[in-house]
C-alpha positions, 0 to 999 in steps of 0.5 A, a space after each residue: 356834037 352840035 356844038 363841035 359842029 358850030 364851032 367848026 363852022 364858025 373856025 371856017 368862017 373866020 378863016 374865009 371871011 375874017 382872017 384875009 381882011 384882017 391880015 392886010 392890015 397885020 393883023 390876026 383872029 383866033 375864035 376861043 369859045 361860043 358862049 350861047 349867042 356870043 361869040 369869043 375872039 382873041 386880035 393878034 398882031 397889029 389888031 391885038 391892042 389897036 384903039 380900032 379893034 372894037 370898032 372893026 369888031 363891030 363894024 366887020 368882023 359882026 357884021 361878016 359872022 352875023 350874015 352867016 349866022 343869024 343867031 349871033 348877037 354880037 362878038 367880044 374881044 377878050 384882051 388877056 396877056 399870056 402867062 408867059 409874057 407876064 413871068 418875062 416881064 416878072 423876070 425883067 423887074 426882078 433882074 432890074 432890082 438886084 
């Protein structure tokens, strides 16, 4: 239960702190796990891929959560491509050889 309730606070700090900076700049944040002292985020929109995200990761988005969680050692962005978007892209090269 303790960490259900951790991860709610941590959504809701996101929510509050996080997401409005980040979508002046068309950008978007999604907490996928707390691992021990560490905390897990996906960037979308112009965050996702930007040569900036660690930097703002660093500087911002730690420095927001850290304040309200003393315990946070620090937050990784986890880069992954959706399952989708690569069987579109297997489809598209498919398409293109035949």
């Amino acid at each position: 239960m303790e960490e259900n309730k951790v991860m709610l606070e941590m959504t809701k700090a996101i929510e509050e702190t996080v997401k409005p900076y980040l979508k002046m700049h068309q950008g978007d944040i999604q907490l996928l796990e707390i691992d021990g002292h560490i905390v897990k985020v996906k960037l979308y929109g112009a965050c996702s891929g930007c040569p900036h995200a660690d930097q703002s990761t660093r500087e911002y988005i730690e420095d927001q959560l850290s304040s309200q969680f003393p315990w946070l050692e620090r937050v990784e962005v986890i880069n992954e491509v959706s399952p989708d978007l690569i069987q579109m892209a297997k489809n598209i090269l498919n398409r293109n050889r035949q």
